[in-house]
N, C-alpha and C positions, 0 to 999 in steps of 0.2 A: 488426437490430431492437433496440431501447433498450428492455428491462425494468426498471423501477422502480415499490414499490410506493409511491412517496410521489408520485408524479404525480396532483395532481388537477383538475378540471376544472369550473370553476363559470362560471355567467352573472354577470356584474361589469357595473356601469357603470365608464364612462371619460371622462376629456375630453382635449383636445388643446390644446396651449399651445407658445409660443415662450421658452425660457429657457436656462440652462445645467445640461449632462446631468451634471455632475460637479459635486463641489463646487470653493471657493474654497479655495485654502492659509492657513492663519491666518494673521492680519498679522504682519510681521516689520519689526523696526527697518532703517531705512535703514544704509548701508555706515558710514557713520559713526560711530552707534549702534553696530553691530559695534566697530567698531577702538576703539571709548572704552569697551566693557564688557572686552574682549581686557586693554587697558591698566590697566584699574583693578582688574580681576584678576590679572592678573600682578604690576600693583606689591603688593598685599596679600600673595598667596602669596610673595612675595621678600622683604617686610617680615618672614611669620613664619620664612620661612629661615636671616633675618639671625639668628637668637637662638640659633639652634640647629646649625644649617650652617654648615660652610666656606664662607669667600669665592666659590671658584672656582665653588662649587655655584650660590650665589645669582648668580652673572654670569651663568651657562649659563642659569636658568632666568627670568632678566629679560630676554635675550637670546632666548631662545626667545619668550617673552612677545610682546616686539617685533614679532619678524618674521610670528608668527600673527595681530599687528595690522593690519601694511601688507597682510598676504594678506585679511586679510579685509574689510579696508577697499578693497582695490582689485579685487579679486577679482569674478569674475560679475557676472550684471545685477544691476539693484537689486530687491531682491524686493518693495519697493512697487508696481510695475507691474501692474496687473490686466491679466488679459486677459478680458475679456467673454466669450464664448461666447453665442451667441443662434443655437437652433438647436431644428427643431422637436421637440418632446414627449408622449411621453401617459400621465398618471397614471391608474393605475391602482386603485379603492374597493374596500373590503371590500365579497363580496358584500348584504347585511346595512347597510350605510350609510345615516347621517341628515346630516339636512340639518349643515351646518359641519364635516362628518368630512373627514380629512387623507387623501391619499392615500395608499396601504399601500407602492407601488413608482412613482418616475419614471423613463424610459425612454426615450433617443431612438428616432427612427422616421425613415425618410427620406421628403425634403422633399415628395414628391408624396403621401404617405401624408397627411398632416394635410389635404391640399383631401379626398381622397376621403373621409376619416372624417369630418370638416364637426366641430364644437368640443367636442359629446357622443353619447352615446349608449350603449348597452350590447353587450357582446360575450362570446363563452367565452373564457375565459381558460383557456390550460393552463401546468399548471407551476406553480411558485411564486412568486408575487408579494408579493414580500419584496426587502429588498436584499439584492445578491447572489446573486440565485435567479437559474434559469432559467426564460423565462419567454415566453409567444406568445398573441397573442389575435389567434382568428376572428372577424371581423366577417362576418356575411352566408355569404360562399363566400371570402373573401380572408380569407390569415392575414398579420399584420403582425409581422414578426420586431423584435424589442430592437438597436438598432446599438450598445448602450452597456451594461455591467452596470450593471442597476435598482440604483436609489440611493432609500434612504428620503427622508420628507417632507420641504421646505426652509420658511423665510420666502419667502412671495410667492407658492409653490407655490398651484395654487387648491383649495378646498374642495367640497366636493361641495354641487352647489347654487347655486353663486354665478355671478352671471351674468357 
């Protein structure tokens, strides 16, 4: 038996949506971008070595410089590649919600779950729905467990209300 006294349980509206249960990675410069900031940093840090440092020091660390270049220029995929994710979802409203309110937690849910839940409606919600909570809502007599830790609100994510 799970004792906790911060388990609570309220009736929330919900809706169900197709999206991605994770966020996206910030954009990052292609491998190229890589090996020319590598390079233009190394030549800088070895420009102020030159004034102050031994020879041998600045060779090792333009040398170094280099080769962190080619690594990272050739190195891994390119991290421009999205990968989409479109998988089904259900945000979850502050009990208390007006119409254009964000949802508090998003959530996947497996794929047979969003026909039986149909696109809104209301449920208890237990737990805390919050990101990174835990979190379960009964709809009816069926509880729909989280496949994903709940992730705050996104762009595109729906608001409460909208059709």
């Amino acid at each position: 038996m799970v004792a906790d006294n911060d388990i609570t349980v309220d009736v929330r509206p919900y809706r169900t949506f197709v999206g991605a249960a994770t966020g996206q990675p910030p954009p990052a410069g292609s491998r190229l971008e890589r090996a020319m900031l590598v390079l233009i940093g190394g030549a800088v840090i070895s420009g102020v070595l030159m004034l102050f440092a031994p020879r041998p020091l600045v060779a090792l660390v333009a040398g170094l410089a280099g080769g962190v270049a080619v690594f990272g220029g050739l190195a891994g995929p390119d991290p421009r590649v999205r990968h989409e994710m479109r998988e089904p979802l259900i945000a979850i409203y502050a009990a208390q919600a007006s119409v254009g309110a964000v949802p508090e937690c998003v959530t996947a849910i497996a794929a047979d779950e969003i026909d039986r839940l149909g696109a809104e409606g209301f449920g208890t919600v237990v737990g805390a729905a919050r990101p990174g909570g835990t979190v379960g809502v009964f709809i009816d007599e069926y509880l729909v467990w989280a496949r994903t830790p709940p992730r705050g609100s996104r762009k595109g994510d729906p608001t409460f209300g909208e059709l």
